[in-house]
KOLKOLPA-256868 format. One line per field, with one value per residue (C-alpha): residue in one letter; x, y, z. Coordinates in nm, 3 decimals, padded with zeros to 5 digits. Example, Ala and Ser with C-alpha at 12.3 -4.5 7.8 and 13.67 -1.06 7.14 Angstrom:
<recs>
r: (a:s)
u: (01.230:01.367)
v: (-00.450:-00.106)
w: (00.780:00.714)
</recs>
This chain:
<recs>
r: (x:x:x:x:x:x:x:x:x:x:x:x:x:x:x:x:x:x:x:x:x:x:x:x:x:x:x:x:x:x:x:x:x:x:x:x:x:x:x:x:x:x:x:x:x:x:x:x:x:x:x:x:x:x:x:x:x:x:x:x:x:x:x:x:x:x:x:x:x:x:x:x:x:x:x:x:x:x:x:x:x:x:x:x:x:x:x:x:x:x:x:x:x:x:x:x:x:x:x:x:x:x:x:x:x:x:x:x:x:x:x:x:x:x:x:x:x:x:x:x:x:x:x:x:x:x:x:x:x:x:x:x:x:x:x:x:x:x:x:x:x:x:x:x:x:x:x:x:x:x:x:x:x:x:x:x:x:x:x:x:x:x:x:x:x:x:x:x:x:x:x:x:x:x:x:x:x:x:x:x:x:x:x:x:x:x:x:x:x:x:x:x:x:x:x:x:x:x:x:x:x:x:x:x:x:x:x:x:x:x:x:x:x:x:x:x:x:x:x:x:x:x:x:x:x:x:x:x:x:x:x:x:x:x:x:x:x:x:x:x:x:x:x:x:x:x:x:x:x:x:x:x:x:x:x:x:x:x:x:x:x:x:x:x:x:x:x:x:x:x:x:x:x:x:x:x:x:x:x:x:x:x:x:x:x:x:x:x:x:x:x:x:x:x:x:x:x:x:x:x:x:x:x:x:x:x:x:x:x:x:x:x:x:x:x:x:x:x:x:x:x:x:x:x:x:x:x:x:x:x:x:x:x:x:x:x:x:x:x:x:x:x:x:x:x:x:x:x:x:x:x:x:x:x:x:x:x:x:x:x:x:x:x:x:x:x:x:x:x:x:x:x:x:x:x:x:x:x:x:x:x:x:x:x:x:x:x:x:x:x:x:x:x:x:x:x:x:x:x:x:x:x:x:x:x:x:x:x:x:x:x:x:x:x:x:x:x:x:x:x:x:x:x:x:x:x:x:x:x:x:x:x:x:x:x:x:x:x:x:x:x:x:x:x:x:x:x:x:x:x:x:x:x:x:x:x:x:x:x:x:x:x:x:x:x:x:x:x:x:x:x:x:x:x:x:x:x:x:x:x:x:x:x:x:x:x:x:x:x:x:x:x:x:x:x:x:x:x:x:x:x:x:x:x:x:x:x:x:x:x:x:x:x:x:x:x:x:x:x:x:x:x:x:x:x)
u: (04.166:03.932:04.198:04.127:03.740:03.745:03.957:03.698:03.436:03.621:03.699:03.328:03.213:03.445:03.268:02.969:02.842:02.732:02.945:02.974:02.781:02.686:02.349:02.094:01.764:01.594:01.289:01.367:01.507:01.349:01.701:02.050:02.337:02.683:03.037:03.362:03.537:03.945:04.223:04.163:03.803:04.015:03.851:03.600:03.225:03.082:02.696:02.519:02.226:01.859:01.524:01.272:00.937:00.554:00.371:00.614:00.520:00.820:01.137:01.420:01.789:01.971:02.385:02.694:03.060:03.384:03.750:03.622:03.929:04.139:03.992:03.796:03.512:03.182:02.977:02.616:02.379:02.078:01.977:01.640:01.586:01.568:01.661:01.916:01.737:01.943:02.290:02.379:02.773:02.921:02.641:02.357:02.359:02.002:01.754:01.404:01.198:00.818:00.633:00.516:00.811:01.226:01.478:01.690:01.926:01.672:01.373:01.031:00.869:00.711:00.865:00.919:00.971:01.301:01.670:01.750:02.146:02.288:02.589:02.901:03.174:03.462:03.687:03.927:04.084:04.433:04.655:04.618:04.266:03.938:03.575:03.260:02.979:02.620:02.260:01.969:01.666:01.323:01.002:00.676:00.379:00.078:00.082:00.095:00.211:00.501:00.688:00.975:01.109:01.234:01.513:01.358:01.290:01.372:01.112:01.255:01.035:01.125:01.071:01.007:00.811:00.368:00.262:00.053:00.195:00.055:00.055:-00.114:-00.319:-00.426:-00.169:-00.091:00.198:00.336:00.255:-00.116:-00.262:-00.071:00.162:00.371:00.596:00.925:01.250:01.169:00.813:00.583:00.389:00.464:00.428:00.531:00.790:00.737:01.035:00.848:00.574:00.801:01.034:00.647:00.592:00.937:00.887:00.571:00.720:00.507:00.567:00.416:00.289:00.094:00.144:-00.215:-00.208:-00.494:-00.514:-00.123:00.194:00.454:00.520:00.642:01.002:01.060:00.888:01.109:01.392:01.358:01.265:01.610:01.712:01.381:01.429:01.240:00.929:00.716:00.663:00.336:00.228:-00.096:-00.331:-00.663:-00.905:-01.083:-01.376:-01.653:-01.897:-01.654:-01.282:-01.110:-00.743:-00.588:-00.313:-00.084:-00.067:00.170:00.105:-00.178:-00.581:-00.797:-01.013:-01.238:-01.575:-01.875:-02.146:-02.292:-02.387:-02.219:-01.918:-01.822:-01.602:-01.254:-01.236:-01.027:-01.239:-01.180:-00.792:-00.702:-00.880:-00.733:-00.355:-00.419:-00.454:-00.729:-00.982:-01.094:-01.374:-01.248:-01.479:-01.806:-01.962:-01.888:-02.154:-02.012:-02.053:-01.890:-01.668:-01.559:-01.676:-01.713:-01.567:-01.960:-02.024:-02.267:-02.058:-02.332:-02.181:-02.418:-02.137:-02.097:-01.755:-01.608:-01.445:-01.242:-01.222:-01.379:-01.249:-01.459:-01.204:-01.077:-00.843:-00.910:-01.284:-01.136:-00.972:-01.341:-01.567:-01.335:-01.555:-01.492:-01.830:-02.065:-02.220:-01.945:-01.770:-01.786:-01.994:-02.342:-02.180:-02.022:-02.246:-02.518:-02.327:-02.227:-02.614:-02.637:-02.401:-02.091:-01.784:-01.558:-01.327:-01.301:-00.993:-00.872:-00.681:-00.563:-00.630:-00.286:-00.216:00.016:00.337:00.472:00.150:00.234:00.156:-00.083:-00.323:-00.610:-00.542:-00.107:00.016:-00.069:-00.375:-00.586:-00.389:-00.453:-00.332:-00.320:-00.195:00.022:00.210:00.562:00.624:00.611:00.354:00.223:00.173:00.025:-00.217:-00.305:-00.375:-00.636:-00.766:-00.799:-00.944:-00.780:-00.770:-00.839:-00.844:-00.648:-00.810:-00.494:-00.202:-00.085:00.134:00.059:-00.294:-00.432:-00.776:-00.780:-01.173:-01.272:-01.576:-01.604:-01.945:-01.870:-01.511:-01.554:-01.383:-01.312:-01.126:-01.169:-01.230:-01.313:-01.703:-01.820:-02.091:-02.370:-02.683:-03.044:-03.024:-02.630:-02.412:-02.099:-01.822:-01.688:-01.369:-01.194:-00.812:-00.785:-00.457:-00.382:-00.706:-00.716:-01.073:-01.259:-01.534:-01.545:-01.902:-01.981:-02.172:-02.440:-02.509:-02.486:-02.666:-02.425:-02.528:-02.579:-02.567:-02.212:-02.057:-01.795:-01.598:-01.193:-00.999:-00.631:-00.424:-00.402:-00.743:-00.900:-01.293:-01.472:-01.863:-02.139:-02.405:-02.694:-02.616:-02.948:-03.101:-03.063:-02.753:-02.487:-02.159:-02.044:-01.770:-01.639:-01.563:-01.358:-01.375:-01.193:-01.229:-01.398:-01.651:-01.425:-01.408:-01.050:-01.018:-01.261:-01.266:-01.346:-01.652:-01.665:-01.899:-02.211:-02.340:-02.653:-02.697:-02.910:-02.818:-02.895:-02.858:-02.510:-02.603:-02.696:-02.322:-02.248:-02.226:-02.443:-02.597:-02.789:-03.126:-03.009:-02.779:-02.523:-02.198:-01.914:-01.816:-01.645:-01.335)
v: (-01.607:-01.612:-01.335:-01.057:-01.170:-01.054:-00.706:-00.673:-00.657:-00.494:-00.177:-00.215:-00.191:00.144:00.292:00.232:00.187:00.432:00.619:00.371:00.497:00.831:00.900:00.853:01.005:00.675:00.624:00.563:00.181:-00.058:-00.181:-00.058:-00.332:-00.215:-00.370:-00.388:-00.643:-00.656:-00.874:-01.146:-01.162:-01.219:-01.461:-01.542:-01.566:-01.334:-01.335:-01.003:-01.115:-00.980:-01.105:-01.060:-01.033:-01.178:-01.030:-00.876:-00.921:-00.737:-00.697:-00.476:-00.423:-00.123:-00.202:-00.013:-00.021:00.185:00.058:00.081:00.284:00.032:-00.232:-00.382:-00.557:-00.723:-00.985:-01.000:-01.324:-01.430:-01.746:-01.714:-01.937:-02.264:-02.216:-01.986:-01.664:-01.549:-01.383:-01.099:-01.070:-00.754:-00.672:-00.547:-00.260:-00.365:-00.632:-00.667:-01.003:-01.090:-01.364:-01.348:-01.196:-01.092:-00.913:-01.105:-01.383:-01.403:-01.654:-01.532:-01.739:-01.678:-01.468:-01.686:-01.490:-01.520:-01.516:-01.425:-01.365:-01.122:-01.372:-01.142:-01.282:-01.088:-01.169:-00.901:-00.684:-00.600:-00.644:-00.359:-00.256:-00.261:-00.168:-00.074:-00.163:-00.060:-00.235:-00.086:-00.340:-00.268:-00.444:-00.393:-00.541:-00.394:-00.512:-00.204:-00.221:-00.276:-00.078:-00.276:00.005:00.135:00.068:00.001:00.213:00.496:00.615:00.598:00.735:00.587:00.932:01.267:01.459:01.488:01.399:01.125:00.790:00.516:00.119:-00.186:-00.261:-00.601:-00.852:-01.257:-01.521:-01.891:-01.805:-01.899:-01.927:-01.721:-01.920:-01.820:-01.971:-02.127:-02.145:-02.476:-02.304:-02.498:-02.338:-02.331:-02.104:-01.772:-01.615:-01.269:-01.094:-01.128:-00.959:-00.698:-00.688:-00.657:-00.334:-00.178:-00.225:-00.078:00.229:00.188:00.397:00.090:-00.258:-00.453:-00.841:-00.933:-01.374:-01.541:-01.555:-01.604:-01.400:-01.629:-01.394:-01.096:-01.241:-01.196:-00.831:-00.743:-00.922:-00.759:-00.416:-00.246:-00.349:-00.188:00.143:00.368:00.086:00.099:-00.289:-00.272:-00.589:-00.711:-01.031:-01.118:-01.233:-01.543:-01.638:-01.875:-01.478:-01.219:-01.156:-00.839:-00.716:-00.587:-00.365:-00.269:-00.539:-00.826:-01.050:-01.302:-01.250:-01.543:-01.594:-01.870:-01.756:-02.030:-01.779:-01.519:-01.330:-00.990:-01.124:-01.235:-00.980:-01.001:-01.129:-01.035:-00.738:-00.590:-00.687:-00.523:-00.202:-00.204:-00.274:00.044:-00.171:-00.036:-00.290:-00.307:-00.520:-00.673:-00.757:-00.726:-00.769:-01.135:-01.383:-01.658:-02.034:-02.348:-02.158:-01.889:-01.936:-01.666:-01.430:-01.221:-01.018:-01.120:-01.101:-00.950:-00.592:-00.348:-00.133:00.156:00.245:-00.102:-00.100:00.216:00.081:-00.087:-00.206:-00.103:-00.207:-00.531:-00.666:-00.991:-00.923:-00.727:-01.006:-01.217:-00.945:-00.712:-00.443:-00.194:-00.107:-00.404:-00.578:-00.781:-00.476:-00.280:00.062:-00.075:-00.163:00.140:00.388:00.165:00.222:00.603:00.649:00.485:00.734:00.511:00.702:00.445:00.526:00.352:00.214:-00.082:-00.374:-00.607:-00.951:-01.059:-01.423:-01.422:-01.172:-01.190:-01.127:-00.885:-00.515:-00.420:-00.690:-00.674:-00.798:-00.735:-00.590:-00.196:-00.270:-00.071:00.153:00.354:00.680:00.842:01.179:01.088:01.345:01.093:00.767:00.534:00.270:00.539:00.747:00.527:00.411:00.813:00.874:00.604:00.677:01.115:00.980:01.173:00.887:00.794:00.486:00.533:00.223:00.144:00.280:00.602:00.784:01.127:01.116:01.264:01.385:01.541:01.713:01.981:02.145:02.511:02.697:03.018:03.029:02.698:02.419:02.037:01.795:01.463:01.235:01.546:01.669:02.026:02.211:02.323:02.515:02.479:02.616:02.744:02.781:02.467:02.502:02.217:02.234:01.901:01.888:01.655:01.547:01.363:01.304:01.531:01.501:01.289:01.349:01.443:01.362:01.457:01.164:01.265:01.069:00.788:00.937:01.114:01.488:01.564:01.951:01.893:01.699:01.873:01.805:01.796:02.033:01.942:01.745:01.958:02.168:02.270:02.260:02.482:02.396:02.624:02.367:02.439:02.163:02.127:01.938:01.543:01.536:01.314:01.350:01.340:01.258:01.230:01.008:01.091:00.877:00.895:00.987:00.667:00.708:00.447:00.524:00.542:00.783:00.743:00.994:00.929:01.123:01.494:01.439:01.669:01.807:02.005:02.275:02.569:02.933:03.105:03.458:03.484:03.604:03.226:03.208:02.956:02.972:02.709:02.405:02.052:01.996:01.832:02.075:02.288:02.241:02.476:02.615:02.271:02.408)
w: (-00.087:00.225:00.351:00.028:00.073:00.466:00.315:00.062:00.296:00.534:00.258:00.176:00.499:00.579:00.293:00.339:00.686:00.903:01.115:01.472:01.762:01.560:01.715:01.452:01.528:01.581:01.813:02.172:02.147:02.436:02.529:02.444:02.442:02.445:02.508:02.359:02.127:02.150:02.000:02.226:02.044:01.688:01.493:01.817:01.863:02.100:02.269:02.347:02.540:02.645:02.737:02.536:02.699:02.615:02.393:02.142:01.758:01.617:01.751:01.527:01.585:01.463:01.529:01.482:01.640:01.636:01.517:01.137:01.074:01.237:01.011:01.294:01.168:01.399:01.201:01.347:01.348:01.597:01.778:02.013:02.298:02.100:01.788:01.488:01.369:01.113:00.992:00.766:00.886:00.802:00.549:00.745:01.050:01.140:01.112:01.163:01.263:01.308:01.263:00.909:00.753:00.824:00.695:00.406:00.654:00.917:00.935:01.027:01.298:01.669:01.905:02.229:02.527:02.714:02.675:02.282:02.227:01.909:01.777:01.689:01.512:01.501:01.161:01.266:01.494:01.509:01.752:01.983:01.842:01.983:01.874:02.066:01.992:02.014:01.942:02.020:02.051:01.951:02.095:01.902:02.069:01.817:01.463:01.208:00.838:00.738:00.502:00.296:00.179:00.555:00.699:01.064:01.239:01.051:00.769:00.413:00.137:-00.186:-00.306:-00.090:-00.339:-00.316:-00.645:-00.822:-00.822:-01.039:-00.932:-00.991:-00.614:-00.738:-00.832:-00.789:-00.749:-00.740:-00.355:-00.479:-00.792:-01.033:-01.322:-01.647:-01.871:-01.770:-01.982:-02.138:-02.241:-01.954:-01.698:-01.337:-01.070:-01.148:-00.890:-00.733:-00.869:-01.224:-01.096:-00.950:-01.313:-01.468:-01.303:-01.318:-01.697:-01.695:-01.535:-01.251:-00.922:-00.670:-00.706:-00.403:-00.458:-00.291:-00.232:-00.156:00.192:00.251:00.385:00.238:-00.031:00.239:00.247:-00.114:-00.124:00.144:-00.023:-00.407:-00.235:-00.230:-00.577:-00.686:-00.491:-00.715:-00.687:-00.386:-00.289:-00.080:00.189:00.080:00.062:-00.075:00.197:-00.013:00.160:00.026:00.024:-00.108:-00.159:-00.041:-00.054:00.268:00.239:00.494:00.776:00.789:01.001:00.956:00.959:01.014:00.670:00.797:00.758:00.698:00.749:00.555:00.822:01.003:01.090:01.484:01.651:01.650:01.279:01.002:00.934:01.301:01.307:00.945:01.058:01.421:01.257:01.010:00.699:00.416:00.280:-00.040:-00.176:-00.465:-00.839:-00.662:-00.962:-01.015:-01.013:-00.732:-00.784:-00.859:-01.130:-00.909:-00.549:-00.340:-00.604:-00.634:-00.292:-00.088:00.301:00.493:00.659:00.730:00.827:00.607:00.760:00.725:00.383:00.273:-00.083:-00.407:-00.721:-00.961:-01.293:-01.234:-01.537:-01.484:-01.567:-01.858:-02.013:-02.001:-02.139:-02.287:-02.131:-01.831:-01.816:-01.813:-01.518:-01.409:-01.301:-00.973:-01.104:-01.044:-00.660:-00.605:-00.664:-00.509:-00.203:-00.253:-00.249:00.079:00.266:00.245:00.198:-00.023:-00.257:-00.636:-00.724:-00.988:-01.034:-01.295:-01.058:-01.294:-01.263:-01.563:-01.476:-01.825:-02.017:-02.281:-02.127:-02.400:-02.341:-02.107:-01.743:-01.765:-01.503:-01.432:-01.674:-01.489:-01.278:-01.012:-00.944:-00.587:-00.498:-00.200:00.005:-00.060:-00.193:00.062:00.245:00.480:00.226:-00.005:00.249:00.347:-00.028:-00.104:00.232:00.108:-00.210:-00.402:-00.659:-01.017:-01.231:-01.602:-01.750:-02.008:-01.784:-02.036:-01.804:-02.013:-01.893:-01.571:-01.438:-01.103:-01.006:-00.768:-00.669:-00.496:-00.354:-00.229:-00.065:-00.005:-00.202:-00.228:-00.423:-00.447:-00.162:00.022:00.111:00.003:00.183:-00.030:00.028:-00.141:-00.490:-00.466:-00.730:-00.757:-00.973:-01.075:-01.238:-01.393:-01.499:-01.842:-01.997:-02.266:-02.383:-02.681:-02.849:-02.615:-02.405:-01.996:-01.834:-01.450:-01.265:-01.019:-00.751:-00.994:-01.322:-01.592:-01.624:-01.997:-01.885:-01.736:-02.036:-02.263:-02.538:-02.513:-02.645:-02.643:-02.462:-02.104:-02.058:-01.739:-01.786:-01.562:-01.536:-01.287:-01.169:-00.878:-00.641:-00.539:-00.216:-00.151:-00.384:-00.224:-00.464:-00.811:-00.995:-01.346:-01.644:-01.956:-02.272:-02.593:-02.938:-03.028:-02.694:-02.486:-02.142:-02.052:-01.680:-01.409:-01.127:-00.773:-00.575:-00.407:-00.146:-00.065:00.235:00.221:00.462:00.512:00.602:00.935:01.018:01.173:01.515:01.525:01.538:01.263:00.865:00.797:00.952:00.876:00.968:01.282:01.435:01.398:01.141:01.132:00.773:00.525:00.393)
</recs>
């Protein structure tokens, strides 16, 4: 029996794995390990060595070896300097290791410096044969995020296409505080691969499984991710703190939540580290009062930093499911546009804050209940993160994949879409055009600088219309944006700001288009 396992995998392997030594385009490895197994090595464990030096917070091994036609196989495992790291045998080419999270096999832990050893068991070679191997070793010394879907180091989008992609960015686990039924019919923590099932079923396109302040649930993202290859499973975390909560997206590894002050926060602290790992931060249900009921879930964090969070949840489903409203005070609006006014640029997103994965979909608060939708130029975690950071974004408050609204806004040949700022002058003409589907009937209203514009409301006609409005932008106006509600007045799409810039004309032998009141600006495009 163990004999027809080892040709099983052996045939698998053949078929499957890449070709040995082939040259893949990968970025320039920090060490290349190479050496040859023969029959003597039959059935023998053999150590390819390195040192591994301070300071490294990822290190990623890509392997391959010749003799596959031969039926030559090389099992690969790890042990670093005190202690096993982990073995995938003949089922992995490459591995990847930090300290938060590792590659199904491998155990997540610190990265000691010194002498680490690649384990290669050799369960056959014929007599005669021989195969060459190759493993290129990867060192990564800055913390970025980490995209489950890759196979490290080479970029894998789930799918290659620019479009809009909808996902849940708000989402909890048995890793903290999430439950649902078991078999029996009890509760008990609810595992992450309901979550993930949750979304699939949905039809969602990505999912970000955001813990309270933990990174245990990586290993199982990073685990369920290839049998959910047309889901994007994103690396995030809620940042609890006794003055706020905020999801982090991106980063891995961890990000020190201990605040006991109100105050700006010291340097260095979670704030500093998400941005300087390029992770987005988004202030989560800002609307919540915070108490003994729900401590710190209200925002009070004192940042006077306009820059410091790229976005907000303005819809959060687990509000939803308390007030059965998307409007009312306990959401983000009043928040967000409090902070539009004030010259922040931050982008309005939603969540459904799910605790429960198998609540029924068409209840408030179920997974993808809101969603967001980003235009991203691919499906993956960069280009997730490059979406929601363009703004070209919009929250579909029950999830109907037939419904989209996308917003522009042009003044003279100039023209933006959402996320993006338009140059306007004194009195000039904006034409803001809004693309509505599946919202036959209802209503789409244009929000100025936080106040709807009765002037720019119109009614629905069908289920894919393009409304084209003229509007004098004015002076002082910082952005709009628009709403659509149904039939029955519900709002149901919420659109995300284009930003304003008012500038004045000068004659051209001043050698620019337009400029501010403060200098010189070349034309917006």
């Amino acid at each position: 029996m163990r004999r027809l396992l080892q040709l099983a995998a052996i045939l698998f392997l053949a078929a499957t794995a890449p070709a040995a030594l082939a040259g893949e385009p990968d970025p320039r490895p920090d060490l290349v390990l190479t050496g040859e197994l023969r029959r003597a090595d039959h059935e023998r464990y053999r150590e390819a060595a390195f040192d591994l030096p301070e300071g490294v917070t990822r290190l990623s091994v890509v392997f391959a070896y010749s003799g596959k036609e031969a039926r030559s196989v090389i099992d690969l495992g790890l042990f670093d300097p005190q202690r096993f790291r982990g073995w995938s045998g003949g089922a992995r080419d490459r591995f990847t290791i930090s300290a938060e999270e590792a590659t199904p096999g491998y155990l997540p832990g610190p990265l000691p410096a010194g002498r680490w050893r690649l384990i290669l068991g050799a369960p056959n070679i014929r007599p005669g044969g021989a195969a060459r191997y190759e493993a290129k070793v990867f060192f990564e010394r800055e913390p970025r995020p980490a995209d489950f879907a890759a196979g490290y180091p080479l970029p894998a989008p789930l799918n290659p296409a620019a479009g809009w992609y909808r996902g849940d960015l708000h989402t909890h686990t048995g890793h903290s505080d999430a439950s649902c039924r078991t078999r029996s019919g009890a509760r008990a923590p609810c595992p992450v691969y309901r979550t993930v099932e949750a979304a699939a079923a949905r039809g969602l396109d990505f999912i970000a499984v955001t813990d309270h302040n933990t990174t245990a649930h990586y290993a199982a993202l990073r685990e369920l991710q290839p049998a959910f290859d047309d889901l994007l499973l994103v690396p995030g975390r809620e940042i609890t703190t006794f003055f706020g909560h905020a999801n982090v997206f991106g980063p891995t590894d961890f990000l020190d939540f201990r605040m006991t002050d109100v105050g700006p926060p010291a340097p260095g602290n979670w704030l500093d580290a998400a941005r300087a790992e390029g992770g987005l931060i988004s202030i989560n249900h800002p609307g919540l009062p915070s108490g003994e009921i729900c401590m710190g879930c209200g925002w009070i964090l004192n940042v006077q930093d306009p820059a410091a969070f790229d976005l907000v949840e303005v819809v959060n489903g687990g509000t939803l499911t308390q007030t059965g409203s998307a409007e009312g005070p306990l959401q983000g609006f009043d928040f967000w546009h409090a902070r539009l006014n004030a010259g922040a640029r931050i982008i309005g997103i939603g969540g459904s804050d799910n605790h429960d994965a198998l609540r029924p979909l068409d209840q408030p608060g179920a997974i993808g209940d809101p969603t967001t939708v980003v235009h991203m130029r691919e499906l993956s975690l960069a280009g997730l993160l490059d979406g929601l950071r363009a703004g070209r974004v919009f929250i579909d408050l029950e999830g109907r994949p037939d419904r989209l609204l996308d917003l522009s806004a042009q003044a003279g040949d100039r023209r933006a879409v959402m996320g993006q700022t338009l140059a306007v002058a004194p009195g000039e003409r904006v034409q803001v055009t809004a693309i509505v589907r599946g919202v036959d009937g209802g209503r789409m209203e244009v929000v100025v600088d936080g106040v709807p514009s009765p002037a720019l409301s119109r009614v629905i006609r069908g289920d894919n219309v393009d409304l084209t409005l003229d509007w004098a932008g004015g002076e002082a106006r910082r952005w709009l944006r628009a709403d659509v509600r149904d039939a029955s007045g519900r709002l149901v799409l919420v659109g995300n700001p284009v930003f304003l810039q008012t500038v004045v004309h000068t004659p051209p032998s001043q050698g620019s288009h337009f400029s501010s009141r403060f200098g010189t600006r070349s034309q917006s495009r």
